[in-house]
N, C-alpha and C positions, 0 to 999 in steps of 0.2 A: 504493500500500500504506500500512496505516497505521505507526506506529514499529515498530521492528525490535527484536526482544527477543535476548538470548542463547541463551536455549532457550523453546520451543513445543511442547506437549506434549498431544496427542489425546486426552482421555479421563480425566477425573477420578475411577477407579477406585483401589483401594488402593495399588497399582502405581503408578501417574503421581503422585499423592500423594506417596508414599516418594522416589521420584524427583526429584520437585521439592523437596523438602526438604532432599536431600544436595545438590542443585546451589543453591539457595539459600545457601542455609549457607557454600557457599563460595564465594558473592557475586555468582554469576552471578543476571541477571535472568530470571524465569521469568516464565511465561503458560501458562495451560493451557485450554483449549476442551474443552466437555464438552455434548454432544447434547441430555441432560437437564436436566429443572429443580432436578435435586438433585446433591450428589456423592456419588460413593461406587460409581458403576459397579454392580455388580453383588452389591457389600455393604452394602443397605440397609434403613430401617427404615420399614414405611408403615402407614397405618390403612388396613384392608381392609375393615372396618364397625364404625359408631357402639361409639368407644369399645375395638376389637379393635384392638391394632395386635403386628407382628410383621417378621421378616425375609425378604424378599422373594426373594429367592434364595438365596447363601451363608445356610446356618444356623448353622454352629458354630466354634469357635473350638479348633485347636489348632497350627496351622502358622505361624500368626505367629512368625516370628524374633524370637528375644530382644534379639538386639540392633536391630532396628530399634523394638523397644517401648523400649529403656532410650536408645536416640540420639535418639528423639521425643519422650521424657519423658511416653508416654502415660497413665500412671500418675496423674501430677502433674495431668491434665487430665479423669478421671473414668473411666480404663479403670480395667471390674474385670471379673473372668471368674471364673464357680462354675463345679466340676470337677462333675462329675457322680458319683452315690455308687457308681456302678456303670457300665461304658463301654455294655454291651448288655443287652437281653431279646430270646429270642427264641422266640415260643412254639411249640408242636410241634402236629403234625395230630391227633396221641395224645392231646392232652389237657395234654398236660404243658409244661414251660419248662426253658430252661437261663439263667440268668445267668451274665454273661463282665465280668469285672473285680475291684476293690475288695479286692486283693489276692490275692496266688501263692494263698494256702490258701484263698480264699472259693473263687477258680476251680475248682481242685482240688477241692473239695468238691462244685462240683457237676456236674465232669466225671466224677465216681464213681457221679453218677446213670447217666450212659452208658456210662460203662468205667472200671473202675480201670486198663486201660493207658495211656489218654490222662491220666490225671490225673498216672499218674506220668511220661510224655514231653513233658508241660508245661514245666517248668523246661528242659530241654533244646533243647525247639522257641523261650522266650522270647530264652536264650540266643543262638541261631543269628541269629533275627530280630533283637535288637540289635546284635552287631556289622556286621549290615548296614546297619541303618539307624544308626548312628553314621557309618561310611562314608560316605553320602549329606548328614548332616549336615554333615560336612566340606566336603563338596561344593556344598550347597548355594551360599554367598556365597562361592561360587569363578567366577571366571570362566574357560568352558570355553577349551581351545586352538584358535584358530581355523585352520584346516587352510588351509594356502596357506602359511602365513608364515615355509616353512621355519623356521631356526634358533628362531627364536622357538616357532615350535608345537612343537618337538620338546622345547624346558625347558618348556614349561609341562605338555606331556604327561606327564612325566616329573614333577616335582615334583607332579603331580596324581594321577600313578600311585603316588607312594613310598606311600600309606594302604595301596593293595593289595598290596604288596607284603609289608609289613609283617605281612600275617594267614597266620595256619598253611593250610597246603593244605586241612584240613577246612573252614576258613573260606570259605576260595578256593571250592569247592565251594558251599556255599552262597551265595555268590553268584551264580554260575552259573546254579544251579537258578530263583534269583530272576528274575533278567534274559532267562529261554530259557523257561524251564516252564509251562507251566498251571499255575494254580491246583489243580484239582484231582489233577494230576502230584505236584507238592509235596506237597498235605497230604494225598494218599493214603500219602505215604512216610512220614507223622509216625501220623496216627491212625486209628484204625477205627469210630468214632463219627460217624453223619452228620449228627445234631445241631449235634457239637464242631467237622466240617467244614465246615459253613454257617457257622459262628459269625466263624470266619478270612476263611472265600471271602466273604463277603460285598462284602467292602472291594476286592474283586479286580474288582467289577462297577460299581462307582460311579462316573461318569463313566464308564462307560467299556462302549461299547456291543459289546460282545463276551459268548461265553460263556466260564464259569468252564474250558471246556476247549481256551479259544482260548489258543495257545503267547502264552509272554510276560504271560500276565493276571497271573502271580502278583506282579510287578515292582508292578502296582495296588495290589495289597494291601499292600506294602511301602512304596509312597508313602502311604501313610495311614496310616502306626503310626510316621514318623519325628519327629515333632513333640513339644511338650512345652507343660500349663500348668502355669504358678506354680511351676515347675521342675521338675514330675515328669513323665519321658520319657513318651511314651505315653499321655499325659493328655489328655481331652476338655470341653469345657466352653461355657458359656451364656455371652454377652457380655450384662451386664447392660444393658439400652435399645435388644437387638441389634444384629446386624450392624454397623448404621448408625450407632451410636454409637461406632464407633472410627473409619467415616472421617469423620464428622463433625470430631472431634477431631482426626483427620491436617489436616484443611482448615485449621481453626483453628489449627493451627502453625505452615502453609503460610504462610498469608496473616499470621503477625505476623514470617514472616522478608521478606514482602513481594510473595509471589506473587498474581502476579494470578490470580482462576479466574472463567472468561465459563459462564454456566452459559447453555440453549437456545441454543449457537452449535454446531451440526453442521457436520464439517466435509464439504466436497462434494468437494475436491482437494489432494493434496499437488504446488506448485509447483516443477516443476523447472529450473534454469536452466543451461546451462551442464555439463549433468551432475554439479550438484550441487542439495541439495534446500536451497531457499530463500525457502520459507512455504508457507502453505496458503490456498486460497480456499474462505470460508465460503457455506452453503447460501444464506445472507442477501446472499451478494457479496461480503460485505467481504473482503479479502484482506490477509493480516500478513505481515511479513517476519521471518525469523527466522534465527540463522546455522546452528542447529541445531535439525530436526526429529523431533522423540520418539515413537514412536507407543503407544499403550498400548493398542493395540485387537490383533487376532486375524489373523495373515496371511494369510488369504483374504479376511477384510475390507478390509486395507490395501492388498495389493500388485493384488485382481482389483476393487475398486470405488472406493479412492482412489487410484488413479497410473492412466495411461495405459500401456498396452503398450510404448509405442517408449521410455519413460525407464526401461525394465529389461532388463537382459542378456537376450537370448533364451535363453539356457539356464535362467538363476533363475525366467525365468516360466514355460515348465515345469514346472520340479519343483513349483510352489510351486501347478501347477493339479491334480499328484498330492501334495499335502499335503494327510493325512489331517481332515478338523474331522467331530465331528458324537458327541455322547455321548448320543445314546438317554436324555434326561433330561425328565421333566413332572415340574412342581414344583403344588404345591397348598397354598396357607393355611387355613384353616378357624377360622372362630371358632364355641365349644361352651358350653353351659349347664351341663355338667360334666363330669368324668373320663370318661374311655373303660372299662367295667367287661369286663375281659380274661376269658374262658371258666375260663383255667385260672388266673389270681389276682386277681376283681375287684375285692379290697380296695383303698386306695391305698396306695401303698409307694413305695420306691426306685425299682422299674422306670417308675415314670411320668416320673422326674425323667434315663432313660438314655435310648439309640436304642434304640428299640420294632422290629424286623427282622422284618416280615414277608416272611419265605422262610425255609422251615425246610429245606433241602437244594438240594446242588448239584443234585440233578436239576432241581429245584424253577427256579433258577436257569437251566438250561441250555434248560429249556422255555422258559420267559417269553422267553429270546432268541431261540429257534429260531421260535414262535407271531408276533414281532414283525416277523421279517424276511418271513413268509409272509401274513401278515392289518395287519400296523402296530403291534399289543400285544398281551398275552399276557389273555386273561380273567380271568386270576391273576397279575398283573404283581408285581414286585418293589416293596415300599414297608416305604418307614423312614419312623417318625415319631418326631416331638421334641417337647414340652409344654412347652417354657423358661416360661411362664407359672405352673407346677408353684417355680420359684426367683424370678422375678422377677416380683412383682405388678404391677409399673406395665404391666403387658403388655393385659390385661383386666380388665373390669368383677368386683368381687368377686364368688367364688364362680364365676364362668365359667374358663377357659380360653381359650389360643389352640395348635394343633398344625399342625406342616409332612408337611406330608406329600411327601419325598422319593421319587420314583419311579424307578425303572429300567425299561430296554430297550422304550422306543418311539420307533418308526425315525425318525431324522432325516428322512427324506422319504418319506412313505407310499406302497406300494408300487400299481401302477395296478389297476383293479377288472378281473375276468376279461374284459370284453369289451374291453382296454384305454382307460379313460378315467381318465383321471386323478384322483386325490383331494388333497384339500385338507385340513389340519388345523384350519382354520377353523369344516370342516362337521363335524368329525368331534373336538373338544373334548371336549364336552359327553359322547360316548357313553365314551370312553377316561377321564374321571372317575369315571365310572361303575364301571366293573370297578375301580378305586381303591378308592373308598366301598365296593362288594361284598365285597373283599377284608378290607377293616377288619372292615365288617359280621359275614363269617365270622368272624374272632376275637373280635370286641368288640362281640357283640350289642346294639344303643339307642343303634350311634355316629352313624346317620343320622338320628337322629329327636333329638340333641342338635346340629344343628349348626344354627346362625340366623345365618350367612354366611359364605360362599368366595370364593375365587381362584383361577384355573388358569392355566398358563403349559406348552404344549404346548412342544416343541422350533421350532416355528414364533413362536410368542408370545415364547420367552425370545428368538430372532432378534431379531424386531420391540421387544421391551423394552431389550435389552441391548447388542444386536450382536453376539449370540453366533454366528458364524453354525451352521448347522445344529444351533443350543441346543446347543454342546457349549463345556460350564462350564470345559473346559480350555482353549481355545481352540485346539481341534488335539489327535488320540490320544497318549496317552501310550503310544505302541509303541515297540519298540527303537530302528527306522528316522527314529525323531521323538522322541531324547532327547540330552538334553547336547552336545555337538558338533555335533549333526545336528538342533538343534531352532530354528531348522524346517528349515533347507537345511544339511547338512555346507557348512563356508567361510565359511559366515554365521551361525555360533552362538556369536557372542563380543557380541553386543547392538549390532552397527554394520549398516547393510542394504547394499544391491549399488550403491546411489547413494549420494556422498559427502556428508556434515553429515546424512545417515535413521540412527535409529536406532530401536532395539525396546525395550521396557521391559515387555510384558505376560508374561502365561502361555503367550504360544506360546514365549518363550526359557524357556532353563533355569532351576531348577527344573523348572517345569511348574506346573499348574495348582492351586488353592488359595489360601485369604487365607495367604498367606506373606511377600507383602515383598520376595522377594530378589530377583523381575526388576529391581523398583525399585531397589533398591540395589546390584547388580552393574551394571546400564546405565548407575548415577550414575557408580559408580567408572570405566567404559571412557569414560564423556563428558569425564571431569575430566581424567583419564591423556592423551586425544589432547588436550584445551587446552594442558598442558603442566604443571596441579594437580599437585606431589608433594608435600603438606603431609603430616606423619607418620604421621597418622591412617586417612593411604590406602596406606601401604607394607603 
């Protein structure tokens, strides 16, 4: 083996990043191994054609933890982030549009287009949804109670429980509702607008390959409105140089506290010895020793392709083969000669500069899912698009554009053709962009005959790109049975794995999935804690 590091860490994503930063810092020797030729895992920035460049998967920016921006000093090294003037547009089959943001009264204002009820159970529905997602905040850079450790799990359950406790039974209630309901369950209870109801459920479908009336969706929707930019809760925004230029900048930190990062070193195995893990052997052969194995990849990646069956509990390798992955997610780049000219506002405006929602209703939604799990996508599939090139010129050529085109509900693995023969995403890309572009096309008549270069990244491709496996951008469903405690195995959701010196740092731990930071920084703080670290900054 070659020299033996302190810690060794899989996957130079935002996550492993963050990670290596807090464990740097406090003096341990880091290493980190990363498949690609670039860092940033899944938050990057690429030219896609002469002169187009853009964000390659993660597009937006609101779940970064504040504090892991102000303990990186990302500021100081070129993060900036524009909020958007507005969070959404979403146009309707009618003809018409709702916008959704830019404050209580614009909202209001044009929830009156669809119902003066909804306009006035706004403030009350924003309400409800904050204190829950304040809740969650708390929780976030918590580290959950790991079940087994008696005495110990039962104070940590407990001091993690006092927030809940804390809130009035109506509260209580809504949380409830959050965590168990559909989407459409809940916000059938708030509004009668289907417009105003797409506008919410939308966030309930992202990632997350279910329909709006699959129990539990609405918990989605709530993990996307917990976040905050430039310190306004709720806020959404463009990272100027995208994605990539905040892990660029995490790198750049990394490596001036002295981490090393092997970029093109894939790892082929996590070494165990002794029933403890103690390096990893590279796809190249080389093999490292380390006292401490980090993974930052997705635990079906880690525990069914990098470890051998017999160095894991038989029981953890079980559940871990009914751990849910796979988020119904095609991602698309496009670079444009001009704006998209929208049916119902083709001027340019604010909506170009927000998420553009194509899905105008839960049905709407509920179709695309149902279409997907029957045929692989829905003709009329679910797409969001984003024009960050609208705020940040250095994106494209003057006067062009670049747009992401986010998609929902196509199956992680395509379903077989009637005579049973298998299909493949490979052969079938090309036809599933297609209803993409159609889809745009219906609202934004001239978007196909503006576009002079793409990208498409199937849930097969994001695989193969990222190691997502089955493209699911959370690495693992964010369902009940796969949160906090139980993310990914109940007993193993405190960022230590089933083998002693493994540990976990991505989005299959808690949190969950998004650029947020806090696997990184909750896995630092349980790696520091077993070294024996109780410097004050970690109490």
């Amino acid at each position: 083996m070659t020299k033996a590091y302190d810690a060794l860490i899989i996957g130079a994503g935002h996550n492993g990043l963050v990670c290596a930063f807090y464990l740097a810092r406090a003096g341990l020797k880091v290493r980190i191994v990363e498949a690609r030729d670039v860092v940033g895992g899944a938050a990057v920035t690429e030219e896609f054609a002469p002169g187009f460049r853009n964000s390659v998967a993660s597009y937006t920016v609101s779940l970064l933890q504040p504090k892991v921006i102000a303990d990186m000093k990302l500021a100081d090294h070129g993060y900036r982030v524009i909020e958007r003037p507005i969070s959404n547009f979403l146009p309707q089959e009618d003809g018409g549009y709702l916008k959704l943001g830019g404050g209580l009264e614009r909202t209001q204002a044009e929830f009156r287009k669809f119902s003066g009820r909804d306009a006035d159970v706004l403030p009350a529905y924003y309400d409800a949804l904050e204190n829950v997602a304040e809740l969650l905040r708390d929780l976030a850079l918590r580290v959950p109670p790991n079940v087994g450790e008696g005495m110990r799990t039962l104070l940590d359950g407990a001091r993690q429980g006092r927030r809940f406790a804390t809130l009035s039974l109506e509260q209580q209630r809504d949380v409830l509702d959050l965590f168990t309901k559909s989407a459409r369950t809940m916000l059938d209870s708030w509004f009668e607008s289907e417009a105003v109801k797409a506008a919410f459920g939308f966030d309930a479908v992202v990632g997350n390959y279910a329909s709006p009336d699959t129990p539990g969706s609405a918990y989605v929707l709530l993990h996307h409105v917990f976040g905050e930019v430039n310190g306004k809760k709720g806020a959404w925004g463009h990272s100027v140089g995208g994605m990539g230029k905040i892990t660029e900048i995490m790198a750049k930190v990394c490596r001036d506290l002295g981490v090393e990062i092997s970029l093109e070193s894939p790892v082929a195995k996590v070494l165990v010895d002794g029933g403890k893990a103690a390096g990893v052997k590279l796809v190249s052969g080389e093999e490292i020793a380390a006292a401490r194995i980090i993974a930052n990849v997705g635990p079906k990646l880690l525990y069914e392709r990098l470890m051998d069956a017999s160095d894991l509990p038989a029981d953890f390798e079980r559940r871990i083969k009914g751990f849910k992955a796979g988020s119904g997610t095609f991602r698309m780049n496009v670079a444009l000669s001009e704006l998209p000219k929208f049916t119902c506002l083709p001027e340019p405006g604010e909506h170009h500069q927000s998420g553009i929602i194509l899905a105008p209703t839960l049905d709407y939604m509920d179709r695309a899912f149902l279409e997907a799990k029957q045929h692989g996508w829905s003709k009329a599939p679910i797409v969001e698009m984003l024009i960050p090139s609208t705020v940040d010129d250095s994106l494209a050529p003057e006067g062009c554009h670049v747009a992401s085109l986010f998609c929902q509900q196509f199956a992680p693995e395509l379903p077989a053709k009637d005579d049973g023969t298998p299909r493949d995403w490979d052969d079938e890309e090309e036809a599933a962009a297609d209803a993409i572009l159609d889809t745009v096309e219906k609202h934004a008549p001239g978007f196909r005959a503006s576009i002079v270069g793409s990208t498409r990244l199937s849930p097969k491709g994001l695989e193969r790109k990222f190691g997502l496996v089955g493209g699911d951008i959370m690495h693992g469903n964010m369902s009940l049975d796969q949160l906090w405690a139980a993310r990914p195995v109940l007993g193993n959701g405190g960022y230590r794995g089933p083998v002693k010196g493994l540990y976990m740092c991505g989005a299959g731990t808690h949190p969950g999935g998004g650029v947020t930071g806090a696997p990184g920084h909750n896995a630092a703080q349980v790696i520091l804690r077993d070294r024996g670290f109780f410097a004050p900054r970690w109490r």
